[in-house]
N, C-alpha and C positions, 0 to 999 in steps of 0.2 A: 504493500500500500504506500501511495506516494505521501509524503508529510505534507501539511499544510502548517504555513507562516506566516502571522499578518505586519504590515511593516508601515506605519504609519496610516491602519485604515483598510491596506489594501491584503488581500488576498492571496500568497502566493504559494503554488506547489514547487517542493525542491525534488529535484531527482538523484537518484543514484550518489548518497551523500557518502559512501565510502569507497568509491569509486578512483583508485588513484593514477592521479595526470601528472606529477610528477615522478616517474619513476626513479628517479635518483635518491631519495628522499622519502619515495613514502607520502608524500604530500598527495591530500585527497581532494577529493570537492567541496567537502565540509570545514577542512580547514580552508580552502581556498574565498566560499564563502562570510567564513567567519571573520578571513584578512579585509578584506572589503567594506564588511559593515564596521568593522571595530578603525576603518583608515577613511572612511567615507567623509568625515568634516575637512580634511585636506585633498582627499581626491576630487569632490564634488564640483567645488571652486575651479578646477581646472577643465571641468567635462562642461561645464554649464554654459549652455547657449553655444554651442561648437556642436554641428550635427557626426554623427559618430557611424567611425568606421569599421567595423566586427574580425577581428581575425582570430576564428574558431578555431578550435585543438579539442573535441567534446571526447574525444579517447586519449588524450594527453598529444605529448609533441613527436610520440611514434607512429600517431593515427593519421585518420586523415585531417589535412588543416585547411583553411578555406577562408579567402579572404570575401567579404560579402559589405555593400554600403546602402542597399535598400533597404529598405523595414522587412523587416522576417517575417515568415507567414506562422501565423498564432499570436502576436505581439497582442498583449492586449490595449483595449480600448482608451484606459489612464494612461496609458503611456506617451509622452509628448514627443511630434514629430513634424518635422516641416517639409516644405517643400524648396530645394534645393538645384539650382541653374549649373546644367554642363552643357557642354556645348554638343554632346548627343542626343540632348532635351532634357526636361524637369525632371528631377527626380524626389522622391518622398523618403527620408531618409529620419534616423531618431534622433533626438537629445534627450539624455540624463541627465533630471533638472531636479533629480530629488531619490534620498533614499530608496525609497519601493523602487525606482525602475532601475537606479543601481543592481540591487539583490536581484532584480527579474535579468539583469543583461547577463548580470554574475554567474544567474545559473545558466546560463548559457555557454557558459564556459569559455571566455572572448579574452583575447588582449584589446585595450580601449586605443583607438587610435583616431587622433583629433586634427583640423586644419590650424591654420595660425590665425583664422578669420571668425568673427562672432556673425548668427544669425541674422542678425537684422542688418549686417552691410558683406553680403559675400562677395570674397574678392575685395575687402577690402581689409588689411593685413592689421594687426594690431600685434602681433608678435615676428621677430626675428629668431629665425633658428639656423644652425650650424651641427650636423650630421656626422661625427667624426668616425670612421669607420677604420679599422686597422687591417692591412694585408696581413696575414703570418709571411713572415715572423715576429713583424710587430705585434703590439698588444696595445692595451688602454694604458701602458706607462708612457706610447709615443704621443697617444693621443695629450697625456696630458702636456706635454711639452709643447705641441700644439696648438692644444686652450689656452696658455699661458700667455703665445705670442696671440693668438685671438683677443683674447682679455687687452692685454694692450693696446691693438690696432682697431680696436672698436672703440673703447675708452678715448682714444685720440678723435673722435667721430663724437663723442659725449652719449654713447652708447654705452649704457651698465649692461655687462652678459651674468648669469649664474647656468649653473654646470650641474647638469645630471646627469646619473649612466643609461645606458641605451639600453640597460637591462641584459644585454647580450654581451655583445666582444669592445664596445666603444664609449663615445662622449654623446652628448648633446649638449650645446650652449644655445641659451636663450636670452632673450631681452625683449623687453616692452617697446613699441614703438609708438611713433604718432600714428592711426591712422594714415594708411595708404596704400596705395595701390599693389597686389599684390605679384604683378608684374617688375614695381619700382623695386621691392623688398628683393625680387627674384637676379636683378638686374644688378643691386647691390652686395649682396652675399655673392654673387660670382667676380665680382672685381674684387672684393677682399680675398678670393679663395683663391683667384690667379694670383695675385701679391703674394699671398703666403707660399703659394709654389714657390717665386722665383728669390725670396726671401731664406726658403727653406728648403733646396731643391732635392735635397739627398731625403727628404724627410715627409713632404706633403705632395700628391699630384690634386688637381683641382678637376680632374676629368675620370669619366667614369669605366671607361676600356679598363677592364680585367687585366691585361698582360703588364699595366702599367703601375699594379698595383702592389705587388709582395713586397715585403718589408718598407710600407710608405703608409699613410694616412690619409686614406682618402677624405678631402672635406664635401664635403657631400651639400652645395647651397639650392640643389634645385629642391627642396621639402619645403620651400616660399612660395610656389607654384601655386596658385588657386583649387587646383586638383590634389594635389597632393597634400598627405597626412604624416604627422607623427605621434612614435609612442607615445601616449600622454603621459604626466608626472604620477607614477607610485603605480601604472598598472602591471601587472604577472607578466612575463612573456612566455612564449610557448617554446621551451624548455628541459632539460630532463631533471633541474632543479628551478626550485621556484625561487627565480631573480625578479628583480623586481626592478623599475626604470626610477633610481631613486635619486633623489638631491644631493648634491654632496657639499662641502663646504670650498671655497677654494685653497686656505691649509691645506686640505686632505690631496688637494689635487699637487700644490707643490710638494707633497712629501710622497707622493705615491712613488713607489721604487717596487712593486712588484703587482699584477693583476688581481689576486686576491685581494690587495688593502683596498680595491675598490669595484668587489661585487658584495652586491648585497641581496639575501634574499627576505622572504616574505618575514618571517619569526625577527629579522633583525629592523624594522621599518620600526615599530613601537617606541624602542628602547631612542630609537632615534629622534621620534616625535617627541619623544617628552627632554630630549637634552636642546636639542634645535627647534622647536618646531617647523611651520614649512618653510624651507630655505630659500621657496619661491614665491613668497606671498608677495614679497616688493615688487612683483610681475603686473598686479591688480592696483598698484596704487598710480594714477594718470601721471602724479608729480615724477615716477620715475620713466618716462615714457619720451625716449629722446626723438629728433627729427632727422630722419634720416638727412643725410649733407644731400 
């Protein structure tokens, strides 16, 4: 018999609650659930008013995985979802704009993956991001070397970045912007990413060919793009441990000297939140929100 849960009102059956998607770990649906709702006042803020993009693992990350951005079929009726402009035609796609459809997406078993743009101006960018991805042999200790000069060549720009993990093998830097176009943002992150190449040649390529990529850092600026999504802050990725796309401090990031000092998974987010809180709230406040040059 499937459990029923109510979650501010609303009604919700969970499935297969011991059911483990993590196989490295043992990490089940139930704990995965339970990270969610107990991370939800800091996740929330980040998913809200951002239509959301689904990438399923419902057998873990040995299964099948499926990346999906329309409304699922069952979604129910409380659930808030808008309608959403590509240049294929409209699409009707969700937002998580509150607990219950959290724990509804949850059980779905999704990494939460978000634009840089809020629903009421799409395409029109309110956040900067920088996608640092490491070839092997590199790791996230080249990335951080990376951010570092990042952090500074934006900060020159009077852009503040903060730095999360990718949840996986890498960085993600963000910043708050003025409003604009998400073509300008896209435009912009690529001239910084070619600078850092030619600044950093043995170290960063700015383009996306594969062959050009082992032992280098890709900086990855097309995630500006109207179309395109990133991990959002604190969700699971699909995994064979449960990482998580978490905040780090920049400390952390100058002292990392080895890939471990900066994965983190689900069990370690808590301990986190209550010594930092979110390390990206200054993301939400307009006074930190520079204009692109």
């Amino acid at each position: 018999m499937t459990p029923i849960t109510e979650v501010e009102g609303r009604r919700l059956p969970l499935s297969n609650l011991e059911k483990v998607l993590h196989p490295a770990t043992g990490f089940t649906k139930g704990e995965l659930l339970h990270y969610y709702a107990t991370t939800a006042e800091v996740l929330l803020p980040h998913l809200r008013d951002r239509p959301l993009s689904f990438l399923r693992y419902p057998d873990g990350p040995d299964g099948q995985v499926f990346f999906a951005k329309n409304v699922p079929p069952g979604t129910p009726e409380w659930v808030a979802t808008a309608e959403v402009p590509r240049s294929e035609g409209p699409a009707r796609m969700v937002l998580i704009q509150d607990l219950a459809s959290l724990v509804w997406a949850a059980n779905l078993v999704t990494e939460f993956h978000t634009p840089q743009w809020l629903i009421g101006a799409p395409g029109e960018a309110d956040r900067l991001v920088f996608d640092l991805d490491p070839g092997a042999p590199a790791t996230v200790v080249e990335c951080c070397e990376v951010a570092l000069w990042l952090r500074e060549r934006l900060a020159a720009d009077g852009i503040e970045t903060y730095a999360k993990t990718s949840g996986s093998k890498g960085l993600h830097l963000l910043a708050a912007v003025r409003p604009t176009s998400s073509a300008r943002t896209t435009e912009y992150a690529k001239e910084v990413a070619v600078e850092a190449e030619k600044a950093m040649p043995r170290l960063v390529v700015h383009r996306m060919t594969r062959n050009l990529r082992p032992g280098k850092v890709f900086v990855d600026w097309s995630q500006n793009a109207a179309r395109k999504t990133t991990a959002t802050p604190y969700t699971l990725r699909a995994r064979a441990e449960p990482t998580v796309s978490a905040p780090v401090t920049w400390p952390e990031v100058e002292e990392c000297r080895s890939a471990p000092r900066l994965t983190f998974q689900a069990p370690d987010i808590a301990p986190r939140l209550q010594a930092y809180g979110d390390l990206l709230a200054p993301l939400f406040d307009p006074r930190n929100a520079g204009p692109l040059p």
